[in-house]
C-alpha positions as CSV (number, residue, x, y, z in Angstrom):
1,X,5.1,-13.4,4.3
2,X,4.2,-14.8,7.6
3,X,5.0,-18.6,8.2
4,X,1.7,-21.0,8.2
5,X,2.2,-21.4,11.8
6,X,2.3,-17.9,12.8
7,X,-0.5,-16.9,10.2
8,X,-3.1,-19.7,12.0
9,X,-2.1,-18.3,15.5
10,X,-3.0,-14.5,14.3
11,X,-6.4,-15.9,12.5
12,X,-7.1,-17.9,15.5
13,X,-6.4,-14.7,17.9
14,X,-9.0,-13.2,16.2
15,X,-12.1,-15.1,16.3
16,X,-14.5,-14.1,18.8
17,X,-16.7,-16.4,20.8
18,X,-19.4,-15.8,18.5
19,X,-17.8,-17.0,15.3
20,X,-20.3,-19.8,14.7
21,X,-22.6,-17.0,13.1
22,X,-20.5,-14.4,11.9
23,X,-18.5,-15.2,9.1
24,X,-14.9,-15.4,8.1
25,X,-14.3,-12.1,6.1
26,X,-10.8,-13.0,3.9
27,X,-8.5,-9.6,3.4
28,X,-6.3,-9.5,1.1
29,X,-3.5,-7.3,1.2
30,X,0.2,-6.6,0.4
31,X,3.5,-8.2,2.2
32,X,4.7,-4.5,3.5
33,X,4.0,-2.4,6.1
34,X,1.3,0.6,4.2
35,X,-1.1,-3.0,4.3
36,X,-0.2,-3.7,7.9
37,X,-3.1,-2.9,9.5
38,X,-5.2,-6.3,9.9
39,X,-1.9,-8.0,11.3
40,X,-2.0,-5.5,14.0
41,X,-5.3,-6.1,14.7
42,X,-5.2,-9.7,14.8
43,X,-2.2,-9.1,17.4
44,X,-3.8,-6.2,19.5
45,X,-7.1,-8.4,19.1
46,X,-8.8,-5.4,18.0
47,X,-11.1,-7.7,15.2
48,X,-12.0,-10.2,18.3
49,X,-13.3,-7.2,19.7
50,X,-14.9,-5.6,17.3
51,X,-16.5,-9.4,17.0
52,X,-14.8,-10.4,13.3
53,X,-13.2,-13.3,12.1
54,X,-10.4,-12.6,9.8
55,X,-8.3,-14.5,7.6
56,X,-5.1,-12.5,6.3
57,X,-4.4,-13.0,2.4
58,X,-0.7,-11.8,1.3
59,X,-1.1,-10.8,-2.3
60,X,2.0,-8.9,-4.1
61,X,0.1,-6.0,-5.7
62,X,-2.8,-3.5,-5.5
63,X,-3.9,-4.7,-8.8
64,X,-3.9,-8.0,-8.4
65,X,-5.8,-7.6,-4.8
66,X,-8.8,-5.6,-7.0
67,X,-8.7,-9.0,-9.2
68,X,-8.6,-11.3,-6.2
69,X,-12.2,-9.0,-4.7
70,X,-13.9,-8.4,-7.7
71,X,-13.2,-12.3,-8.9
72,X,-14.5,-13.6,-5.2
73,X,-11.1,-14.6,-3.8
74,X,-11.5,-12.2,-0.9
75,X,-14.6,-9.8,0.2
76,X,-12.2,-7.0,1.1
77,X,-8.8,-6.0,-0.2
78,X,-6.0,-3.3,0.4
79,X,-5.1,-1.5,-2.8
80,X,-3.1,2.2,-3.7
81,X,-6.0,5.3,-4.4
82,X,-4.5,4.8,-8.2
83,X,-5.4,1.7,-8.9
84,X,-8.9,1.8,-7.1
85,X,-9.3,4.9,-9.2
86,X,-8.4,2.4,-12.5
87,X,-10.9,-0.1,-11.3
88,X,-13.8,2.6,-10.8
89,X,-12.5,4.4,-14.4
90,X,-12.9,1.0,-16.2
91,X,-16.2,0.6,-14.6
92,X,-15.5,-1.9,-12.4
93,X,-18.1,-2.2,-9.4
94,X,-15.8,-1.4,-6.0
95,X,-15.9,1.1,-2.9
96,X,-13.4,2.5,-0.7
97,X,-14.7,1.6,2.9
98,X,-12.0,2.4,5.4
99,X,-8.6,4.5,4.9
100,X,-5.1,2.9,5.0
101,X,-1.6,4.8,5.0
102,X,-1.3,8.4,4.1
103,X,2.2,10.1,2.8
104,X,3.7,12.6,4.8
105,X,6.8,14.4,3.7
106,X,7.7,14.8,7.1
107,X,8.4,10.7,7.3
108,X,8.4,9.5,4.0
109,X,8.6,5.7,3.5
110,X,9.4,5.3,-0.5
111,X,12.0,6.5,-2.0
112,X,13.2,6.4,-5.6
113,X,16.7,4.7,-4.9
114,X,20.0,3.5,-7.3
115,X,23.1,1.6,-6.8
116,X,25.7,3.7,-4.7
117,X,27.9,2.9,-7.2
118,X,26.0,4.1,-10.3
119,X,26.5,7.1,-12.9
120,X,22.5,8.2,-11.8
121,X,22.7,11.5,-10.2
122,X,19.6,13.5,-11.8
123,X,16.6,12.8,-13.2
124,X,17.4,13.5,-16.4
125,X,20.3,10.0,-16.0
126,X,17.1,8.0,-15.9
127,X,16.5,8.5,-19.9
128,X,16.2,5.5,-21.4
129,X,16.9,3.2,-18.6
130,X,14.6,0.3,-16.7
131,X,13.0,1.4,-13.3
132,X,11.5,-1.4,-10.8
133,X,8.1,-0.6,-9.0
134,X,5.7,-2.8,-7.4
135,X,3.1,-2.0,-9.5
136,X,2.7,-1.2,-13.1
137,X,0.3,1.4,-13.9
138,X,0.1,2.5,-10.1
139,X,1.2,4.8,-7.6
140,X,5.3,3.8,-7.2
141,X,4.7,4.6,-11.1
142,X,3.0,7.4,-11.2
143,X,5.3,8.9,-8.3
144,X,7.9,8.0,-10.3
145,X,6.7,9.5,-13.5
146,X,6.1,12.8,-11.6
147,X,9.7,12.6,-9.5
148,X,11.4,12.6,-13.1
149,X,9.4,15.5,-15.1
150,X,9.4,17.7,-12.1
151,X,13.5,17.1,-11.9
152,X,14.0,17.4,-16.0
153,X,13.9,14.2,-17.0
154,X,11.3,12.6,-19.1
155,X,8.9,9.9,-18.1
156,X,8.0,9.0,-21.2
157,X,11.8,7.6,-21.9
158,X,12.1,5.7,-18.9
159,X,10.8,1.9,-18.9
160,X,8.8,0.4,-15.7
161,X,9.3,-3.0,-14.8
162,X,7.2,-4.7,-12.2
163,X,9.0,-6.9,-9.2
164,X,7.6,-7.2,-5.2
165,X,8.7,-4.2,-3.0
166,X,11.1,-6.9,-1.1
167,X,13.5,-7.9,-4.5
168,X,13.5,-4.2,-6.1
169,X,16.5,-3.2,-3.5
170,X,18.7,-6.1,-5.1
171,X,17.7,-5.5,-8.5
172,X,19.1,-1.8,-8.1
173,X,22.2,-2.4,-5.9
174,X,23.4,-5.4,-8.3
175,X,22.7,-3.4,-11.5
176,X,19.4,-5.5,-13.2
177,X,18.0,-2.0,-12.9
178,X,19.2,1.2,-13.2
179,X,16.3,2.3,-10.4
180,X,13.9,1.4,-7.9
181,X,10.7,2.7,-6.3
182,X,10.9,0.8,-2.7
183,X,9.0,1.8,0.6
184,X,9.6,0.8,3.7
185,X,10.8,-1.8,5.8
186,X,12.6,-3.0,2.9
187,X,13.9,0.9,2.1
188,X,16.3,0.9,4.9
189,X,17.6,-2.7,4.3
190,X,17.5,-1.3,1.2
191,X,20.1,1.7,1.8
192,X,22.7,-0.7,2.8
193,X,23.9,-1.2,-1.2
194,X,21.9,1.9,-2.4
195,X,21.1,5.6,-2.0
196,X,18.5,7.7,-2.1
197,X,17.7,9.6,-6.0
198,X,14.8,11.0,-4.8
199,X,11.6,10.7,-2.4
200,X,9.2,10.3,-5.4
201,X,5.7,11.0,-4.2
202,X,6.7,14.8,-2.7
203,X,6.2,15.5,-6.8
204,X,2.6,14.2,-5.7
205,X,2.0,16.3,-3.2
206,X,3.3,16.9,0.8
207,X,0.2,15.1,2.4
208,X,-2.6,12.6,0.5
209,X,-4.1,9.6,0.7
210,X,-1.6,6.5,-0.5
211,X,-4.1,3.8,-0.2
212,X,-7.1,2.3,1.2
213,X,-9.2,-0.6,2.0
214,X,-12.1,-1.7,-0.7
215,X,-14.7,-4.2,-1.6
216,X,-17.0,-4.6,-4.1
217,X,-20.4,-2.0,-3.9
218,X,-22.6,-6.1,-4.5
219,X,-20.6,-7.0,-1.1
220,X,-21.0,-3.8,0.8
221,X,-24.6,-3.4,0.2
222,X,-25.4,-7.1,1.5
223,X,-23.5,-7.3,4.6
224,X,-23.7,-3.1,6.1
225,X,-23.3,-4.5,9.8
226,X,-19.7,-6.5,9.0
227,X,-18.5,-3.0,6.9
228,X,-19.4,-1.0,10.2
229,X,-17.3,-3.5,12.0
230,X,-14.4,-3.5,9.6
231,X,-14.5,0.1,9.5
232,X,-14.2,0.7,13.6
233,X,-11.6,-2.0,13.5
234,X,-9.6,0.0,11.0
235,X,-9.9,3.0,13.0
236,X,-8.9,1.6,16.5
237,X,-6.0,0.0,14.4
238,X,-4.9,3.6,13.0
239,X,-4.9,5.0,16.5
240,X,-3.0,1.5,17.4
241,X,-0.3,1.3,15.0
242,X,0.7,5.6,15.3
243,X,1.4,5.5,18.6
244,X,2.6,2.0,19.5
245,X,5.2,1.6,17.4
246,X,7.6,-0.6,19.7
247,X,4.9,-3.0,19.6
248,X,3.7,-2.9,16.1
249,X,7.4,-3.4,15.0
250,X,7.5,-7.0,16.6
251,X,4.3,-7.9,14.4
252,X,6.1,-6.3,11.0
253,X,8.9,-8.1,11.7
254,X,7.2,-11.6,12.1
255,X,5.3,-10.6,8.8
256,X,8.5,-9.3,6.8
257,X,11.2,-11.3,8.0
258,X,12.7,-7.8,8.3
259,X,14.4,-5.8,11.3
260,X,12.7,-2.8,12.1
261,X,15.1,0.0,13.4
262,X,15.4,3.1,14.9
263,X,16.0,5.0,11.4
264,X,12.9,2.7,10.2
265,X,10.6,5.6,8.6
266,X,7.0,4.3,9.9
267,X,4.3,4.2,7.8
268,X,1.6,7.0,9.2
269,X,-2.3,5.4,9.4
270,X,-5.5,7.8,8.2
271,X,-8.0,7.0,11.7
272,X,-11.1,8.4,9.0
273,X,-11.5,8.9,5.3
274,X,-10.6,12.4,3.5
275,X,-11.8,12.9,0.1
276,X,-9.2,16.3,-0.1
277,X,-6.3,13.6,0.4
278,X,-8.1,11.1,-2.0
279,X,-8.0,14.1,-4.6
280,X,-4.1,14.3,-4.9
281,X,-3.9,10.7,-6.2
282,X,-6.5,10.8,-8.6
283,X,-5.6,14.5,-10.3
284,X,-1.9,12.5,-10.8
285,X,-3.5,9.3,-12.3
286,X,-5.7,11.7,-14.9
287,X,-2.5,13.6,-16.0
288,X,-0.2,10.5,-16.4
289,X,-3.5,9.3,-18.3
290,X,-3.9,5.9,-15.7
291,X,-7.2,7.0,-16.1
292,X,-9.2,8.4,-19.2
293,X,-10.7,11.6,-17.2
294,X,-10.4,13.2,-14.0
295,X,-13.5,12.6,-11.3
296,X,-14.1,13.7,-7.4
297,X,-12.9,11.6,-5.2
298,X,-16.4,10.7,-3.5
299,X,-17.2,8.4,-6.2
300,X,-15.1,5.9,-5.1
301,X,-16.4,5.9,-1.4
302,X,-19.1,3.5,-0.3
């Protein structure tokens, strides 16, 4: 999490000379680098241009993010497809406005990791043991769930616990836990004390849609000119973060408190929203029954 200090000098970077009549829109999203995005564009001053006032919100989770926008805490909030897809099963009022990080088996940022010391060398190992993921019911989970039936284990005999992305690498490497679903930065810190089991979400698919940025459909509706905003900010931040890496890394790393190196897989932006990527996530959250029934993608999109 970014120091006070540093956090006031990116909010202050990104109010606009107009900010006595727009208001401050508060985001809410995770302390790693898939809910990056409005730190780079408080540093590349991409929301001064697109005329927003911002104030970052570090939140832990997906799911707690969905309780922070739907309970008023912040008008818009990062979150995985899985857990938006929860929200909109349980009837919960929230749109997907703007796409976030994408997975690509080419560069792939999680990985299901143990101890380099332990006994775990298949799937099947994991029977009956405690896995770590940052989110209960969500897509490390899920991922997770799939990695293990795909690779003859059984899901179903495996125990999720929930801890942030940044304490799940100690938790494996001292033994708390027999595995860990981590993503990046913290994966290649990680890989100091641990190895890599498996890269989880290629038993999702080889390309989708990890994650996105929401609000609720009361919000969107009421303020259409800040969404447009918020939307071309994420876009030009997309296009940002892919290909200016170098620079990018110097922002993560005064948000992490962790060293981003050469071997640091980056996380990969989506620049405009695809349902066909969207899909992938949902179909796994219907079969691992995160959601009662299966529904098109669309319905989640504002």
């Amino acid at each position: 999490m970014l120091p006070l200090a540093l956090v006031a000098a990116i909010v202050l970077a990104a109010l606009p000379a107009r900010s006595q009549t727009t208001p401050t829109i508060r985001v809410a999203t995770v302390p790693f680098e898939a809910g990056a995005e409005p730190y780079y564009a408080a540093a590349a001053g991409i929301f001064q241009k697109a005329g927003l006032n911002v104030q970052i919100i570090s939140i832990s989770s997906g799911a707690a993010i969905s309780a922070a926008v739907v309970g008023g805490g912040a008008e818009i909030g990062f979150s995985n497809i899985v857990s938006l897809a929860s929200a909109h099963d349980a009837g919960v009022p929230i749109v997907i406005i703007a796409p976030a990080s994408r997975y690509l088996t080419k560069v792939p940022q999680t990985a299901l990791i143990v101890a380099k010391s332990s006994a775990v060398n298949a799937a099947k190992d994991l029977n009956g043991k405690i896995v770590a993921v940052n989110g209960l019911r969500s897509i490390a989970e899920i991922g997770a769930d799939a990695w293990l039936d795909q690779n003859g284990g059984n899901s179903a005999a495996v125990h999720f616990v929930e801890m942030t992305n940044g304490a799940i690498g100690d938790a494996v490497a001292s033994g708390r836990v027999a595995a860990g679903i981590v993503s990046e930065p913290e994966l290649t810190a990680a890989l100091a004390n641990t190895r890599v089991l498996g890269w989880a979400y290629d038993a999702i698919g080889k390309q989708f849609a990890l994650s996105a940025w929401f609000t609720t459909s009361a919000w969107a509706h009421a303020h259409p000119d800040l969404i447009e905003r918020y939307v071309t900010a994420m876009a030009e931040t997309a296009r940002w973060a892919n290909t200016h890496q170098a620079e990018s890394a110097k922002v993560l790393e005064a948000q992490e408190g962790v060293h981003v190196t050469a071997a640091t897989k980056r996380v990969v932006y989506a620049e405009k929203l695809d349902v066909t990527e969207m899909q992938a996530s949902i179909d796994a959250a219907a079969r691992y029954k995160v959601i009662r029934s299966n529904f098109p993608a669309a319905e989640l999109l504002f």
